[in-house]
KOLGU-815197 format. One line per 10 residues: number of its first residue (from 1); their letters; for each residue x, y, z of N, C-alpha, C, O. Coordinates in Angstrom, 1 decimal, decimal comma, always signed. Last residue first. Layout:
BEGIN
NUM = a = X/Y/Z/X/Y/Z/X/Y/Z/X/Y/Z; ...
//
This chain:
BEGIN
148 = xxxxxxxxxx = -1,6/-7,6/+30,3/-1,6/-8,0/+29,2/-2,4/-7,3/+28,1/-2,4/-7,8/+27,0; +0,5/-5,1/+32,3/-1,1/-5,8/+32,5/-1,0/-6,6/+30,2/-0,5/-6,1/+29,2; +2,3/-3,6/+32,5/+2,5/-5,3/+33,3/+1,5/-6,1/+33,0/+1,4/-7,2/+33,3; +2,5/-1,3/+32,0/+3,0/-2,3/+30,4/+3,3/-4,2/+31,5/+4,0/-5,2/+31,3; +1,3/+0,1/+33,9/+0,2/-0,8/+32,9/+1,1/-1,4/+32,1/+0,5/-2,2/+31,2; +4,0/+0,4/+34,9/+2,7/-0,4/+35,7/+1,3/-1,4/+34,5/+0,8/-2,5/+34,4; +4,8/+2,4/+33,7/+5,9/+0,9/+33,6/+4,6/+0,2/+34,6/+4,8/-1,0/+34,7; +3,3/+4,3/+33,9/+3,5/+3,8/+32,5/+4,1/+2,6/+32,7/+3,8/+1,6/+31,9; +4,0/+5,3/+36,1/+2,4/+4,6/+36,5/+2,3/+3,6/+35,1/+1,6/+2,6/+35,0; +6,6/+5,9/+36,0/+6,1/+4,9/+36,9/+4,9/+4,3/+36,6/+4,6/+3,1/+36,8
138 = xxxxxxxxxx = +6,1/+7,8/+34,3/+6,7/+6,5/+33,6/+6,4/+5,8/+34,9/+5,7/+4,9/+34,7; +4,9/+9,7/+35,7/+4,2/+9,6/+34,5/+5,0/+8,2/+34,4/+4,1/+7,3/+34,4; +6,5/+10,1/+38,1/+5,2/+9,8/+38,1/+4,5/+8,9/+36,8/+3,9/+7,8/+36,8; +10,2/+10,4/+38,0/+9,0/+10,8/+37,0/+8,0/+9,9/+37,4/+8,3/+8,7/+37,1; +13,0/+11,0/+38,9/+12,2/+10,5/+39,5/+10,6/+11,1/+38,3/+10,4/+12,3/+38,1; +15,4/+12,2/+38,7/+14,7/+12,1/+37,4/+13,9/+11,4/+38,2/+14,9/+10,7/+38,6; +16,6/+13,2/+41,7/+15,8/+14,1/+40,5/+15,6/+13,5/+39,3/+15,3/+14,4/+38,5; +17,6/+11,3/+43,3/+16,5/+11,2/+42,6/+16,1/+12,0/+41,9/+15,1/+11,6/+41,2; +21,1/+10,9/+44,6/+20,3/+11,9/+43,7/+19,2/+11,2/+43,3/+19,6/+10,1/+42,8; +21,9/+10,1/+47,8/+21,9/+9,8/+46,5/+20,7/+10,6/+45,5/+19,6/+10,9/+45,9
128 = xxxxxxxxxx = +22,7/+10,6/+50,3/+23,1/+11,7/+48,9/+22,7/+10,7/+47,6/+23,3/+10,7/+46,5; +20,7/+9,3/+51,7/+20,5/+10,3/+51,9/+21,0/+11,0/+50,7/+20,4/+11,7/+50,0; +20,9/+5,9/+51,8/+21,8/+6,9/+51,7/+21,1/+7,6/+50,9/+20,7/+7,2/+49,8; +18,6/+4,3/+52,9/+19,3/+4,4/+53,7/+20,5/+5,4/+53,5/+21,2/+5,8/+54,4; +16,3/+5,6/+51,4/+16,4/+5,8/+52,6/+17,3/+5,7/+53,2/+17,5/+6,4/+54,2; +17,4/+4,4/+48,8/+17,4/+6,4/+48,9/+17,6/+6,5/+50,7/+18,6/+7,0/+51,2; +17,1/+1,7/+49,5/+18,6/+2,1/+49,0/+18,9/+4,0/+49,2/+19,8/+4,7/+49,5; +14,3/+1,5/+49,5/+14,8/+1,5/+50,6/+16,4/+1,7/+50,9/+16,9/+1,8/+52,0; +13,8/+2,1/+47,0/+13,8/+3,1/+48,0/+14,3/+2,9/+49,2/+14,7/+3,8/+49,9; +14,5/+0,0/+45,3/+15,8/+0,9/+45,6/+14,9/+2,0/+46,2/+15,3/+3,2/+45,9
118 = xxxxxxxxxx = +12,9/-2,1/+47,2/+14,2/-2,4/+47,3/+15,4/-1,1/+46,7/+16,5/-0,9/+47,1; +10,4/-1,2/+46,2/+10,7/-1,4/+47,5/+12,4/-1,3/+47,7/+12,9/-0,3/+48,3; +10,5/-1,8/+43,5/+10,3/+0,0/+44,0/+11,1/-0,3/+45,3/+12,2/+0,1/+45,6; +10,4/-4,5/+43,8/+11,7/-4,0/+42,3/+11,4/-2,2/+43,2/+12,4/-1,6/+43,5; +8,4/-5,1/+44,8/+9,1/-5,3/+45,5/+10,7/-4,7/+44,8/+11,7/-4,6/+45,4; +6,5/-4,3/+42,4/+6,6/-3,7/+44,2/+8,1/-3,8/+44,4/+8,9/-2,8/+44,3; +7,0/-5,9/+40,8/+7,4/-4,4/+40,6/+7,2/-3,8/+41,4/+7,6/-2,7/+41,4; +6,3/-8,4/+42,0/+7,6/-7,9/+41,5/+7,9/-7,1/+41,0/+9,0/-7,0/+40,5; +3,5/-7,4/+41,9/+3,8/-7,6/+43,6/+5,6/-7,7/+43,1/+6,3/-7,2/+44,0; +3,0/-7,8/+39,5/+2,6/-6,3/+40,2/+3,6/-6,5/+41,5/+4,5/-5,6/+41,8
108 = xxxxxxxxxx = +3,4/-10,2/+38,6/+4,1/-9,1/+37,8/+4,1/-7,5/+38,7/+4,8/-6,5/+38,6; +1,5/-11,5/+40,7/+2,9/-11,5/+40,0/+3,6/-10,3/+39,7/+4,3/-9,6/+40,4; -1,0/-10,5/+42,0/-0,8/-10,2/+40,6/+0,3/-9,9/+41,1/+0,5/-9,0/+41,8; -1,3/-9,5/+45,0/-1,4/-11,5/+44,4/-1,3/-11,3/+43,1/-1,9/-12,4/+42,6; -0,6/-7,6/+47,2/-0,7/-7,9/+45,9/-0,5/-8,9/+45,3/+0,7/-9,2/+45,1; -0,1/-6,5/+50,3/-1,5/-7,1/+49,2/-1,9/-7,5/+48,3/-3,0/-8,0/+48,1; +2,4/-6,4/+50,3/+1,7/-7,1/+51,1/+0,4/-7,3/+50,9/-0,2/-8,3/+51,4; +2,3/-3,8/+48,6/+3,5/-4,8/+48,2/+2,6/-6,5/+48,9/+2,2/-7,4/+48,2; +1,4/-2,1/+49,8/+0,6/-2,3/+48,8/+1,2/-3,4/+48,5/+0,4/-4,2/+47,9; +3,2/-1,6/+52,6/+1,9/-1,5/+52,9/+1,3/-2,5/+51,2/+0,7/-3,5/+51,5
98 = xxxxxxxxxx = +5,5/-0,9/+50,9/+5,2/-1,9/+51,7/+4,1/-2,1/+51,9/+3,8/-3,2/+51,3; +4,9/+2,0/+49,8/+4,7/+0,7/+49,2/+4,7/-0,9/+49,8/+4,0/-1,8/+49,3; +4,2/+3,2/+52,5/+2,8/+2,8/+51,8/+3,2/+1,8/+50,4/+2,4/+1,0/+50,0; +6,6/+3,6/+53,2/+5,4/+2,7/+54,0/+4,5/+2,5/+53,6/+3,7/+1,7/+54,1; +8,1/+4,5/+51,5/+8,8/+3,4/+51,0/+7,2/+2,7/+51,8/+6,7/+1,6/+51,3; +7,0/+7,2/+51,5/+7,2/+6,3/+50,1/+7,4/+5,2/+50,1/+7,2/+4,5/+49,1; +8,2/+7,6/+53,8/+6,8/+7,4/+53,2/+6,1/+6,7/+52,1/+5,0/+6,1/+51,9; +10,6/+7,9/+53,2/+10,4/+6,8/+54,3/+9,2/+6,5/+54,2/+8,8/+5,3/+54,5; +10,9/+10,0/+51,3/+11,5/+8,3/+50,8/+10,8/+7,4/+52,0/+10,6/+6,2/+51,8; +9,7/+12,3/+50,2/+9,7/+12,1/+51,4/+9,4/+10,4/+51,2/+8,3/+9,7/+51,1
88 = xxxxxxxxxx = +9,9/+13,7/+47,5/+11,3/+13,2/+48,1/+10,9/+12,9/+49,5/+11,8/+13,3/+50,3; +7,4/+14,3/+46,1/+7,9/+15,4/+47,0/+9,2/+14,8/+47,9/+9,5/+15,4/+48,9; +7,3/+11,8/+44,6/+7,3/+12,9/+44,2/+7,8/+13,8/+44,6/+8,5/+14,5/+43,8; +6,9/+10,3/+47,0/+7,7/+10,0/+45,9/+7,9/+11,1/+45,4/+9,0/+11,5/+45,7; +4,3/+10,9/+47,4/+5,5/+11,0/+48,4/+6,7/+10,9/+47,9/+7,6/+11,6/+48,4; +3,1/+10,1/+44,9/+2,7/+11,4/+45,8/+3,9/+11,5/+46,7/+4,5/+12,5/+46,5; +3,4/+7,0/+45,4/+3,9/+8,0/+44,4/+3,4/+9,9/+44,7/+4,2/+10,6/+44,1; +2,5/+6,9/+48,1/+3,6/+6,3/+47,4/+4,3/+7,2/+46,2/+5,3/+7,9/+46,1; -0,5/+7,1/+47,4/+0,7/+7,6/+48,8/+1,9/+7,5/+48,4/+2,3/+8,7/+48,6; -1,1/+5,6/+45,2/-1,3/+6,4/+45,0/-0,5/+7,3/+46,3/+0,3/+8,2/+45,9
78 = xxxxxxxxxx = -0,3/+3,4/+46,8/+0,1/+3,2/+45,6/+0,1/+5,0/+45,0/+1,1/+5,5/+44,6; -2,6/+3,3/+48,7/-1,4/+3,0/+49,1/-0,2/+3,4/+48,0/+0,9/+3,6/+48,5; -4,8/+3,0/+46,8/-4,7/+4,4/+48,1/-3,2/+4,0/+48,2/-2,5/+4,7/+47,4; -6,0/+1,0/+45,7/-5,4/+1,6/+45,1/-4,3/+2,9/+45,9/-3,3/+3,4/+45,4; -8,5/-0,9/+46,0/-7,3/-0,8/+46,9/-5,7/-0,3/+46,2/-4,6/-1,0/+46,1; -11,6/+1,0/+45,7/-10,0/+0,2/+45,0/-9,0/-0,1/+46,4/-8,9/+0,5/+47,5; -13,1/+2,7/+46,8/-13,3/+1,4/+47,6/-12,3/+0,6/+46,3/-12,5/-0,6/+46,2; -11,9/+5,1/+45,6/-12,2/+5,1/+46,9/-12,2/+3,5/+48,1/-11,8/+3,2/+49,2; -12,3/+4,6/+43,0/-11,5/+4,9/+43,6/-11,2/+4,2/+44,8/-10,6/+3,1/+45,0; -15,0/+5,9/+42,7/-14,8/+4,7/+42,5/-13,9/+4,1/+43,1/-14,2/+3,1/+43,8
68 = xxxxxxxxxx = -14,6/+8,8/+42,5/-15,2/+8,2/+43,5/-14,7/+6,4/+43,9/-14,2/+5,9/+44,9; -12,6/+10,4/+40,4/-12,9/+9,0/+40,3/-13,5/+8,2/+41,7/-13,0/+7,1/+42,0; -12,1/+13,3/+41,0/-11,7/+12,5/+39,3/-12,7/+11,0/+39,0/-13,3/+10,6/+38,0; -12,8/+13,6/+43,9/-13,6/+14,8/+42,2/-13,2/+14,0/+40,7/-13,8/+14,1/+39,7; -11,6/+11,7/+44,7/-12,9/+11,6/+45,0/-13,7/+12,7/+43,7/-14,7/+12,7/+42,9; -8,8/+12,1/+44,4/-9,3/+10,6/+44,4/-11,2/+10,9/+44,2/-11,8/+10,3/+43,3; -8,4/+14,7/+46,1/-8,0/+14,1/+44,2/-9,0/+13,1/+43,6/-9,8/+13,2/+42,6; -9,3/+13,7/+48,6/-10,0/+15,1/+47,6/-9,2/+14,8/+45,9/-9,8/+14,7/+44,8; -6,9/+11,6/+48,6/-8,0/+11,6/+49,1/-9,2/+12,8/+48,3/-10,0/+12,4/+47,5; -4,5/+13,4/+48,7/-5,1/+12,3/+48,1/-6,6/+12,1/+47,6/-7,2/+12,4/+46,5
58 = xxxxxxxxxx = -5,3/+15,1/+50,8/-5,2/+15,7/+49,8/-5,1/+14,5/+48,4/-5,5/+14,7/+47,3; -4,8/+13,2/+52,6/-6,0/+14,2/+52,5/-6,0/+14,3/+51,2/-6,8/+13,7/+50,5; -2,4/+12,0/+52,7/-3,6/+11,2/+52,7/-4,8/+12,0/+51,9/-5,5/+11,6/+50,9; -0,6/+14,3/+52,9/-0,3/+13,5/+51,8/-1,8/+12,7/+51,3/-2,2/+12,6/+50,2; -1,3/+14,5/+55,7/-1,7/+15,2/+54,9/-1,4/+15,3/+53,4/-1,9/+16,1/+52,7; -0,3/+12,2/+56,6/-1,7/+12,6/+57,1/-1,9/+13,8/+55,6/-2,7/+13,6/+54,7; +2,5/+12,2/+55,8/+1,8/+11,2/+55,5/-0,1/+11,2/+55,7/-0,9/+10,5/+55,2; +3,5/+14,6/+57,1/+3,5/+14,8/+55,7/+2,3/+13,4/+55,8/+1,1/+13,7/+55,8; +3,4/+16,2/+59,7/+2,9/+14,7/+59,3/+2,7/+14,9/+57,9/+1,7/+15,5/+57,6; +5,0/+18,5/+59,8/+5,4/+17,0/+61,0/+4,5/+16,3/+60,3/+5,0/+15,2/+60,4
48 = xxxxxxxxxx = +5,2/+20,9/+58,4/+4,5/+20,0/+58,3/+5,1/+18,7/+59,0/+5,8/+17,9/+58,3; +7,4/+23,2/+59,3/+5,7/+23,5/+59,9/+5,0/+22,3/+59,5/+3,9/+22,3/+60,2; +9,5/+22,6/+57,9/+9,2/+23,2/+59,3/+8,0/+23,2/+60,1/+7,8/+23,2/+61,4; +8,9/+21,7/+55,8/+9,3/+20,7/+56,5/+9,4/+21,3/+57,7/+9,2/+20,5/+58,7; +6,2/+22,1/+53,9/+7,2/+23,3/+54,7/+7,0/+22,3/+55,5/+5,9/+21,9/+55,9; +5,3/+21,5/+50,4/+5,5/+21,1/+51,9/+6,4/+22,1/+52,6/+7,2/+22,8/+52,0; +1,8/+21,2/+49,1/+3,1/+22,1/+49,8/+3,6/+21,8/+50,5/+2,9/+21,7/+51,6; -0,1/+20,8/+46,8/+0,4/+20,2/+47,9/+1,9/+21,1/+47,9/+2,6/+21,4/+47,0; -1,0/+20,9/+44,2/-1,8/+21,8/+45,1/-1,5/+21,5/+46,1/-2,3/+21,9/+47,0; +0,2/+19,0/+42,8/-0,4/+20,2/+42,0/-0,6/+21,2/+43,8/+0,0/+22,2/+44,1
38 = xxxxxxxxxx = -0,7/+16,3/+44,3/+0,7/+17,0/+44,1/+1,1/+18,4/+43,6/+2,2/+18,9/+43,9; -3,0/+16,3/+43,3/-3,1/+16,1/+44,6/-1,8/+17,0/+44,9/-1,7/+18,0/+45,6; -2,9/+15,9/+40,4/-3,9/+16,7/+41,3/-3,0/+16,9/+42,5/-2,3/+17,9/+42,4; -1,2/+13,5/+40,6/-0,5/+15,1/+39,5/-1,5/+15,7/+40,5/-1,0/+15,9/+41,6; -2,9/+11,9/+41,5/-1,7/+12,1/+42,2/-1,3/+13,5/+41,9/-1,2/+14,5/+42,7; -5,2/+11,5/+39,7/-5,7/+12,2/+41,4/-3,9/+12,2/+41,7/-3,8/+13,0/+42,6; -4,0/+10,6/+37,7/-4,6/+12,0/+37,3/-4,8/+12,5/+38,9/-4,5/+13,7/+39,3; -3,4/+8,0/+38,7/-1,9/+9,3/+38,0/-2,7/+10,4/+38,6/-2,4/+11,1/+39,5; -5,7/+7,3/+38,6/-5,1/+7,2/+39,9/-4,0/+8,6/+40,0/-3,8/+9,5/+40,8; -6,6/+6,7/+35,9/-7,3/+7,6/+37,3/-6,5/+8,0/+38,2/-6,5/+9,1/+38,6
28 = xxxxxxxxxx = -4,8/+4,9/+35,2/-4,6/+6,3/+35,0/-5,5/+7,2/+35,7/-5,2/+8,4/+36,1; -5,6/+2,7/+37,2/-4,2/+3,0/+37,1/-4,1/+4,7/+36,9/-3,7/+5,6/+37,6; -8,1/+2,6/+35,6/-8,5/+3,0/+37,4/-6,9/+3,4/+37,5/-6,8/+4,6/+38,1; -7,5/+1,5/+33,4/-8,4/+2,9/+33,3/-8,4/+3,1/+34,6/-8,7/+4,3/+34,7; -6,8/-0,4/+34,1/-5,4/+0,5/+33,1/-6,4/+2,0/+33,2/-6,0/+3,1/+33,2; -8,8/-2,1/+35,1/-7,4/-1,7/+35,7/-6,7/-0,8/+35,6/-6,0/-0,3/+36,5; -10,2/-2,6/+32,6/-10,6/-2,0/+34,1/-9,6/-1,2/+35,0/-9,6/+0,0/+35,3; -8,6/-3,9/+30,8/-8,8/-2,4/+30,5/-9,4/-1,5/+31,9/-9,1/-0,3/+32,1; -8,4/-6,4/+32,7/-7,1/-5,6/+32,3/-7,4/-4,1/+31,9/-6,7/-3,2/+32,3; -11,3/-6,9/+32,6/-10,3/-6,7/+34,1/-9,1/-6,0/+33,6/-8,9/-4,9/+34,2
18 = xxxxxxxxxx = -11,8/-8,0/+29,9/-12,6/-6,7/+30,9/-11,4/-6,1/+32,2/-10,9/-5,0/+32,4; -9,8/-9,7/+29,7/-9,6/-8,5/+29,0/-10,1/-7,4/+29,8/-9,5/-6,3/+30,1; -10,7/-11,3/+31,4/-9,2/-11,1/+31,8/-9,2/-10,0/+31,0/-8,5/-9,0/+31,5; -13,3/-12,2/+30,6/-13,3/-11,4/+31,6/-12,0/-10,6/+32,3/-12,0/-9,7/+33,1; -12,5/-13,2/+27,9/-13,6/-11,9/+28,0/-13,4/-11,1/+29,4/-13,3/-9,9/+29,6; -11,5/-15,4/+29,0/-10,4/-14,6/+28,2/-11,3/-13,5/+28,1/-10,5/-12,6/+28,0; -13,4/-17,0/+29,9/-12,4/-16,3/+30,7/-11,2/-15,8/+30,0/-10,1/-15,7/+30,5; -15,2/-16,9/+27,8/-15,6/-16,3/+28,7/-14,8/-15,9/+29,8/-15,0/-15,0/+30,6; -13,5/-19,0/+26,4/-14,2/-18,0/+25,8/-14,4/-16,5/+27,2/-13,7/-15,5/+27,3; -13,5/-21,1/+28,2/-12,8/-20,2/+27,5/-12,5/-18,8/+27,3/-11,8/-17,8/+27,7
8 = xxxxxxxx = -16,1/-21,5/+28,2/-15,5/-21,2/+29,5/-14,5/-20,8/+28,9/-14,3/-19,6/+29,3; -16,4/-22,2/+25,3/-17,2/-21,4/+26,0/-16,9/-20,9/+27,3/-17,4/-19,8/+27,6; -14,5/-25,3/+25,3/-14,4/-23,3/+24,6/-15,0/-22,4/+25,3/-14,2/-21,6/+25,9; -16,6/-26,1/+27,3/-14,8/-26,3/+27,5/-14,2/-24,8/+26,5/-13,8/-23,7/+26,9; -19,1/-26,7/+25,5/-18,6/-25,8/+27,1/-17,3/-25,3/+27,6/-17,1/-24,3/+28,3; -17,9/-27,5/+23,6/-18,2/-26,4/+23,4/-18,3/-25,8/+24,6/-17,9/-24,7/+24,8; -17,1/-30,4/+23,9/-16,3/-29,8/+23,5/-16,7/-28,2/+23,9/-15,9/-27,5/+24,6; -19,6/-31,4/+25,3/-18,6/-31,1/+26,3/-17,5/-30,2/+25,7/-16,9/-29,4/+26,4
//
């Protein structure tokens, strides 16, 4: 009895590890389809009425040449988010974090949702507040220092 009780152990500390490196490798996939995606995305607030459609797309073609896999993650929202983020369009940013916030049963993830949530929804409601150090790179960085 003793050795099964290790052995399940055993085997759920093998699988928390697999899952954690899983994660940290699909996380930085994700960076890599945003920089992509953001790289080659333009916005002209004149001529683009649906940033969020076409924020999607071009996601979406990142997502699919780096990491197919991707695809069937529930990662998309997260990836919207910071992409929108990026290009200062806050109301988007804030609907796809909501959107990911409302999914997430990892603790530490769904309180660093809710930690994004709360000062975008501070940008959205006042307009002069400055985001220029806004950085991708440490966002997706302060994500994996959640995973063990």
């Amino acid at each position: 009895m003793k050795n099964y009780i290790i052995m399940t152990l055993l085997m759920f500390l093998i699988s928390c590890t697999l899952f954690a490196s899983g994660f940290k490798a699909q996380i930085k996939d994700l960076l890599k389809a945003v920089k992509i995606a953001s790289f080659g995305f333009e916005i002209n607030e004149a001529l683009d009425s649906n940033f969020e459609a076409k924020a999607a797309l071009s996601l979406e073609l990142a997502i699919i040449a780096i990491n197919p896999q991707l695809m069937k993650e529930d990662y998309f929202n997260l990836g919207v988010y910071a992409l929108a983020r990026e290009k200062k369009q806050f109301e988007t940013a804030l609907k796809a974090l909501k959107t990911e916030e409302s999914k997430e049963t990892y603790r530490p993830l769904k309180n660093w949702l809710q930690n994004r949530t709360t000062k975008l929804a501070e940008l959205c409601a006042d307009k002069s507040q400055n985001d220029d150090d806004y950085d991708i790179t440490k966002d997706f960085d302060s994500i994996l220092k959640l995973l063990p």
